[in-house]
C-alpha positions in Angstrom: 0.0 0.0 0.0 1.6 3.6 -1.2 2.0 5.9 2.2 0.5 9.1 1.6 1.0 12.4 3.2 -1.5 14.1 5.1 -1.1 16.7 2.9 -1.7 15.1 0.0 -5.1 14.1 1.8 -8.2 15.5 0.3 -10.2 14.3 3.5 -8.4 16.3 6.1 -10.6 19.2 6.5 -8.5 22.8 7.2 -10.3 23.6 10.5 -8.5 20.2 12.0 -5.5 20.3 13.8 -4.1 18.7 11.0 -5.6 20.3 8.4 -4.0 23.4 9.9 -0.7 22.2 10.4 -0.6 21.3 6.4 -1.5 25.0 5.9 0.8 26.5 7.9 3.8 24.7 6.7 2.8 26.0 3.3 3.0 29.4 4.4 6.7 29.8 4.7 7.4 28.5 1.2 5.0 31.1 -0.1 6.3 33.8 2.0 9.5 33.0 0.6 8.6 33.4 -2.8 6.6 36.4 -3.0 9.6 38.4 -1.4 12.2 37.1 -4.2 9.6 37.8 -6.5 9.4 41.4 -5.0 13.1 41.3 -5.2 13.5 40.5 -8.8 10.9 43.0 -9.6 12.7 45.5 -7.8 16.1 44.5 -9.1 14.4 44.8 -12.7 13.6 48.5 -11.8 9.8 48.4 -10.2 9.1 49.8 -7.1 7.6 47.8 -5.0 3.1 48.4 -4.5 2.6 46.3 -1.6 2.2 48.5 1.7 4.2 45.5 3.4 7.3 46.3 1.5 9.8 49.5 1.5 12.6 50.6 -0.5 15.5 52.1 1.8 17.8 53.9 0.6 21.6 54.3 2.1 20.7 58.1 3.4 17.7 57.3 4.9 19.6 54.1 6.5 22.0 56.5 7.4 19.3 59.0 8.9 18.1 55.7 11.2 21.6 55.0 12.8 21.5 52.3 10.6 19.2 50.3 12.2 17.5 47.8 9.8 13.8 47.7 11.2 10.9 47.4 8.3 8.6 49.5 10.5 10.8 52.7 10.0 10.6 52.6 6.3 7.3 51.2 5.6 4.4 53.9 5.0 1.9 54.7 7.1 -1.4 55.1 5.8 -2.9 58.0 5.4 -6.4 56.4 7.0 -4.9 55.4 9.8 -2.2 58.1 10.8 -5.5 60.9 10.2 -6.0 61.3 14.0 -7.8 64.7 13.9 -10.4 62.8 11.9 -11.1 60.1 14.1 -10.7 62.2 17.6 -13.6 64.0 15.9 -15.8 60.8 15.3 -15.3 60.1 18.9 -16.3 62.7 20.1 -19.6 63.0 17.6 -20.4 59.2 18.8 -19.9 59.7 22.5 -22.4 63.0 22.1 -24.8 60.7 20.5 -24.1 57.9 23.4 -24.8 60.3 25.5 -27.5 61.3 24.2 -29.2 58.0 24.0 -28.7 57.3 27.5 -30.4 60.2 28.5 -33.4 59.5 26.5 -33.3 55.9 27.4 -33.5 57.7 31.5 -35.9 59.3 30.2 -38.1 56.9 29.2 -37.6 54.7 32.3 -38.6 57.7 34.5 -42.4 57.8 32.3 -42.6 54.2 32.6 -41.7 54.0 35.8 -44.4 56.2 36.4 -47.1 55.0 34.1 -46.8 51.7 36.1 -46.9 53.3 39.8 -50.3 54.8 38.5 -51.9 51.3 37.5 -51.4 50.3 40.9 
């Protein structure tokens, strides 16, 4: 009888612990090749698209003591970094909450009284 893999298994489901193990050990390989494909692409002259990936050059290595770090030369974006924005949504929604918890109050308070008279 021919041994097979688990991976090579079409009834190990991916939400097993098996299943998951086979994905997993997949990852790295894949991970591995879409950064020398990044590489070659880059090498060939194209920036890189992927917000996961950053082009350093020797002055701004220079400007960061040199420390090789991807989170000091990856962009930020824009979405996230817009703080202003987003203090302001905040602010608009905890104005609402409050809002909303004063009407609910409010509306305990008439039933509240709406039952005392019944009795």
């Amino acid at each position: 009888m021919e041994k097979t893999s688990t991976a090579q298994r079409a009834d190990v489901p991916a939400n097993t612990p098996a299943g998951r193990m086979i994905t997993a050990s997949k990852r790295p390989a894949f991970a591995m090749r879409w950064r020398m494909r990044v590489y070659r692409d880059w090498a060939a002259g194209q920036a890189p698209t992927s917000t996961n990936v950053a082009v350093a050059t020797l002055e701004d290595l220079a400007a960061n003591n040199f420390v090789i770090d991807p989170a000091r030369y990856q962009a930020i974006d824009d979405a996230i970094s817009d703080s202003e924005e987003t203090t302001r949504t905040i602010a608009t929604l905890h104005q609402r909450l409050d809002a909303l918890i004063e009407a609910s109050h409010s509306a305990d308070d008439r039933l509240r009284a709406v039952l005392e008279s019944k009795r």
